[in-house]
C-alpha positions in Angstrom: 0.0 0.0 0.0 1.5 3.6 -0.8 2.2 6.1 1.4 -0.2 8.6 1.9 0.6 11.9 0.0 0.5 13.9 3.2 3.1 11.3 4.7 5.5 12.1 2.1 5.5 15.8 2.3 5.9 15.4 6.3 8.5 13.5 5.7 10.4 15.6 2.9 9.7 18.9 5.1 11.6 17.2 7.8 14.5 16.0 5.9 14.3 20.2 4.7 14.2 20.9 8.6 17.3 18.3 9.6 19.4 20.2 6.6 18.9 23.5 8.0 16.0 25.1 6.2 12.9 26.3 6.8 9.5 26.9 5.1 8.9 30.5 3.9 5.9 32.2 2.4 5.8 34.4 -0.2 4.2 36.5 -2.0 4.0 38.2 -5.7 2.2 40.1 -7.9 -1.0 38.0 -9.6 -0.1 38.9 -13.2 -2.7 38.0 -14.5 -4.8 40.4 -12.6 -6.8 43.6 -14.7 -4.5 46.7 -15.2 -1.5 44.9 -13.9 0.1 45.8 -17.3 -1.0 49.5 -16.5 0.5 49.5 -13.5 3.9 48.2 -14.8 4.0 50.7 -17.3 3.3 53.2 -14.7 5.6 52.2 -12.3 8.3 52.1 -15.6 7.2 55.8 -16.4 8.0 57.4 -13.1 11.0 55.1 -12.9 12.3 56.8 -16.2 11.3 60.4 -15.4 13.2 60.6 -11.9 16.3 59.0 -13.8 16.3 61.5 -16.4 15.9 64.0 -14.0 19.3 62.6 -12.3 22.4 63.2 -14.2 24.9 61.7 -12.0 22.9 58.4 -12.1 24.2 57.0 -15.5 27.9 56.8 -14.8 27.2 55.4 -11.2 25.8 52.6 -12.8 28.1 52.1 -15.7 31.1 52.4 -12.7 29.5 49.6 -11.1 28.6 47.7 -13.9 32.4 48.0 -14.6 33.0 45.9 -11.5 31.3 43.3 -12.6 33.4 40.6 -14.4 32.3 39.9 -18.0 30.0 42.7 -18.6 29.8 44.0 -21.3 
């Protein structure tokens, strides 16, 4: 007779537990929600508008992409 589904996840979760992890919840956008596309492009918008308003902000991140090996 097999072992009951539940039996089996008990028993993976503890071999999880005995290797040092633990269970952890999260959570994320639904994507497939109305206006979610909306509110990406939104989001994008403001994103782009308060970099273009900073100048320094370009060649901080092309510094630290820099110090990234193989970037290119």
């Amino acid at each position: 007779m097999p072992t009951p589904v539940s039996e089996r996840v008990q028993k993976h979760r503890d071999a999880l537990r005995a290797a040092g992890m633990r269970p952890v919840q999260i959570w994320v956008p639904d994507t497939s929600r109305p206006g979610f596309a909306d509110e990406c492009r939104r989001q994008a918008a403001l994103v782009a508008s308060a970099d273009a308003k900073d100048a320094e902000l370009s060649g901080f991140m092309d510094a630290a992409l820099s110090d990234i090996e193989g970037w290119e």
